[in-house]
VOVOVO-38599 format. One line per field, with one value per residue (C-alpha): residue in three letters; x, y, z. Coordinates in Angstrom, 3 decimals, padded with zeros to 6 digits. Each point is the difference from the previous one (the first is absolute). Example, Ala and Ser with C-alpha at 12.3 -4.5 7.8 and 13.67 -1.06 7.14 Angstrom:
VOVOVO-38599
code <- ala, ser
u <- 012.300, 001.370
v <- -004.500, 003.440
w <- 007.800, -000.660
//
This chain:
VOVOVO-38599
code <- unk, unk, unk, unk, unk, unk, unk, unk, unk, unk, unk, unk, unk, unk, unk, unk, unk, unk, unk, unk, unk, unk, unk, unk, unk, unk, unk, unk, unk, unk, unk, unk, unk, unk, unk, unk, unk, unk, unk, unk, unk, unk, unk, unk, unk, unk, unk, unk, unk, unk, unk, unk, unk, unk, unk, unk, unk, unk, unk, unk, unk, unk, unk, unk, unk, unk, unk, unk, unk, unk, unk, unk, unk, unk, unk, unk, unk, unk, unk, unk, unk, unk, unk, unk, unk, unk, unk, unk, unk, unk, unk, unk, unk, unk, unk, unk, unk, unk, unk, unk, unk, unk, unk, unk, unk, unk, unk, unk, unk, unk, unk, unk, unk, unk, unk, unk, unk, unk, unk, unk, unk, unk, unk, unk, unk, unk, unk, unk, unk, unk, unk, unk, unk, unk, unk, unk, unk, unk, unk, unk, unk, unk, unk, unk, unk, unk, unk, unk, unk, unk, unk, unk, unk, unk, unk, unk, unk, unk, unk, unk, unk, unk, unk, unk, unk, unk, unk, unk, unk, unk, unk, unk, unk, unk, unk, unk
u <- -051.936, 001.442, 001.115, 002.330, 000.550, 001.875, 001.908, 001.388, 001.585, 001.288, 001.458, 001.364, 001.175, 001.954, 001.409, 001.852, 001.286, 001.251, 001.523, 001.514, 001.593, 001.406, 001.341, 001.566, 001.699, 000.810, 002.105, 001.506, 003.394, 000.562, -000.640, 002.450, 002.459, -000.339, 001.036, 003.589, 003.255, 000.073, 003.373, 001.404, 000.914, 001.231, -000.828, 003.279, -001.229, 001.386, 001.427, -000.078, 002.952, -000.424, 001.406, 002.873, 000.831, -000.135, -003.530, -003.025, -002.793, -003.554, -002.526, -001.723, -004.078, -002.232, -000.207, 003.685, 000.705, 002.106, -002.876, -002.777, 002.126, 000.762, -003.694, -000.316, 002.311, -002.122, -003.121, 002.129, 001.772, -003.018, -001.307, 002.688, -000.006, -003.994, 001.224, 003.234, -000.042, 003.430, 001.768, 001.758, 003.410, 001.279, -002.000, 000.367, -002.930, -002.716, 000.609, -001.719, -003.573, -002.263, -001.326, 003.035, 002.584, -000.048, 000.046, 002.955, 002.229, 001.693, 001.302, 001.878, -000.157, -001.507, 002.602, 003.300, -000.977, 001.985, -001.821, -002.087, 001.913, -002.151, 000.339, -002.472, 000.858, -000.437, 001.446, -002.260, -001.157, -000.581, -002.004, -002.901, 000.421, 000.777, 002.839, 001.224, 000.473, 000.692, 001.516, 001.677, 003.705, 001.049, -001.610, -001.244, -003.327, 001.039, 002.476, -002.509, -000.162, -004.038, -000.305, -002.755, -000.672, -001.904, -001.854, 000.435, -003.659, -001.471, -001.333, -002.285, 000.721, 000.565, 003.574, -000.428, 002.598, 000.742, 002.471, 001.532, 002.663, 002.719, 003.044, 003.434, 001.109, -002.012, 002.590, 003.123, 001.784, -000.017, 002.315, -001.500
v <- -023.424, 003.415, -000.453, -002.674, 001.160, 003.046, -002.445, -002.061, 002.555, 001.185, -002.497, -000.656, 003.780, -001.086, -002.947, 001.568, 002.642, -002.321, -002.347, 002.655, 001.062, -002.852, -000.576, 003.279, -000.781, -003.468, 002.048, 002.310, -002.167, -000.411, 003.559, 001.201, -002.170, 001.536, 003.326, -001.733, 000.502, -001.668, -001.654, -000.916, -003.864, -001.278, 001.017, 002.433, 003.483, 003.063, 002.716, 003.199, 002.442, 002.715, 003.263, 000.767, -000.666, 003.377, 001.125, -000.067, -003.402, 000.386, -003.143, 000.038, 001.102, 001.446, 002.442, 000.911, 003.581, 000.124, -001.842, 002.445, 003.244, -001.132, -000.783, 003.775, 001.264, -001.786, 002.099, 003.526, -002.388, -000.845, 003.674, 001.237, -002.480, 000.455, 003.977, -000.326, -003.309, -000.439, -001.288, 003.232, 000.141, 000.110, -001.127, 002.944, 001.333, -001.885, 001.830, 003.105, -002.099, 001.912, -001.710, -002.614, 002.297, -002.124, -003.441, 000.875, 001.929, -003.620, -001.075, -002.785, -003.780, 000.518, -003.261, 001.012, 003.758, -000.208, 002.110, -002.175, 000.089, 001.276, -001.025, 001.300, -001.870, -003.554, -003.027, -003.390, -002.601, -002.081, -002.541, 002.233, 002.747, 002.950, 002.428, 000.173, 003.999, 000.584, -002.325, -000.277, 000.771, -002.617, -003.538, 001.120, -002.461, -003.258, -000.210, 002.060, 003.362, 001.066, 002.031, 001.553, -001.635, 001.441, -001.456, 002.041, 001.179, -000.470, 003.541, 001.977, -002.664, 000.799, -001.266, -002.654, -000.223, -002.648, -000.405, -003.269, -001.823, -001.283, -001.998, 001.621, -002.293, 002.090, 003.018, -002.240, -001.036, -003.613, -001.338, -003.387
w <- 003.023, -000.484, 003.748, -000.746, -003.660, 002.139, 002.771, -002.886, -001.385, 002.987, 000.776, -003.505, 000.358, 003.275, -000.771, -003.217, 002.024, 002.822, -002.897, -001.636, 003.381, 000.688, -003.500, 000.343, 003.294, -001.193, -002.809, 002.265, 001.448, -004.377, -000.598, 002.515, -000.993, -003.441, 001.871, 000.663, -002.096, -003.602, -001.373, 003.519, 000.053, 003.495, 003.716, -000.069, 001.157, -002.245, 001.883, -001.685, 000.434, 002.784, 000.088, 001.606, 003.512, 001.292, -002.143, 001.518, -001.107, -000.045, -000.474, -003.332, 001.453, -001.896, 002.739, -000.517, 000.228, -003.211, -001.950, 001.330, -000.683, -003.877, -000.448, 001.221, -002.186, -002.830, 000.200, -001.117, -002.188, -001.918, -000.016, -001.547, -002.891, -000.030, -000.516, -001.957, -001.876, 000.956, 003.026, 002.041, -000.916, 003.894, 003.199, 001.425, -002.923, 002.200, 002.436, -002.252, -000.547, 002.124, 002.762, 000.322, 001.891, 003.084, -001.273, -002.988, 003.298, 000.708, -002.980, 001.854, 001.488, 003.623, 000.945, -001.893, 000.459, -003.795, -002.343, -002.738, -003.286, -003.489, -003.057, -002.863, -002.335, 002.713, -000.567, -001.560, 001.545, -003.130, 001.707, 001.189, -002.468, 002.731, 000.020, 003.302, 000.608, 003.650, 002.621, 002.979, 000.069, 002.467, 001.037, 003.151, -000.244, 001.026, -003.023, -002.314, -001.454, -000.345, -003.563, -002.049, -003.210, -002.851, -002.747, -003.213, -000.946, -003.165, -002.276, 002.357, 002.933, 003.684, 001.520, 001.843, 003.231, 002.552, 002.966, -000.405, 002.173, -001.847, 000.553, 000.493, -002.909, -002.057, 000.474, -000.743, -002.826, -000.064, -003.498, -001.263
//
């Protein structure tokens, strides 16, 4: 009795699994299509702008060069913060956190070879509640500029960073 006490669940055990598989993969084709664009009506593409004709384009990876070196330049970032409380006033003051001499030495887009541009003080994204606080001076990403964004930390909070891509209509004036 025990015997078959044991198969049953087994098998039980087995079959959930395998139905839960499959309901998973049965939900895959909707959950990727959650992953596509919201608020676009229509089968027109959207182009975005590129840069100009005689700057260089890089894909948008997450392998891109420019992507990897600003997540570098995070970890002296957040150091100083950790040490200071404050952001530094320059980028050039990363290049003083021990440790992070090699990584701060290009302060500049691997694609555009334009140095990155700072701003302390960062700009809002009001949407996800990030300043946006250095960034790519030209569109050299397929028609995006990659940028660290900050989240503003609560009392006795760590900063939080990430390296974003964003939209080269994010850097123009657009009147309604």
């Amino acid at each position: 009795m025990k015997a078959e006490t044991k198969s049953e669940h087994a098998i039980e055990g087995l079959a959930g699994r395998i139905g839960l598989m499959s309901l998973a993969l049965a939900m895959l084709p909707a959950m990727m299509g959650g992953c596509a664009g919201q608020g676009r009506s229509g089968s027109m593409p959207t182009t975005r702008p590129g840069p100009p004709p005689d700057q260089k384009v890089a894909p948008i990876t997450n392998t891109d060069p420019c992507a990897m070196r600003l997540h570098d330049l995070c970890g002296p970032l957040l150091l100083y913060f950790a040490a200071n409380r404050q952001l530094p006033a320059r980028l050039e003051q990363l290049q003083q956190v021990p440790g992070f001499q090699h990584v701060t030495a290009e302060l500049r887009c691997p694609v555009s070879n334009l140095p990155y541009v700072y701003n302390p003080a960062g700009w809002l994204l009001p949407e996800k509640q990030q300043r946006v606080i250095i960034y790519d001076r030209a569109p050299a990403h397929d028609g995006m500029r990659w940028a660290i964004t900050i989240e503003e930390p609560k009392e006795d909070q760590p900063l939080i960073t990430k390296v974003i891509a964003l939209p080269e209509s994010r850097f123009t004036f657009q009147p309604r």
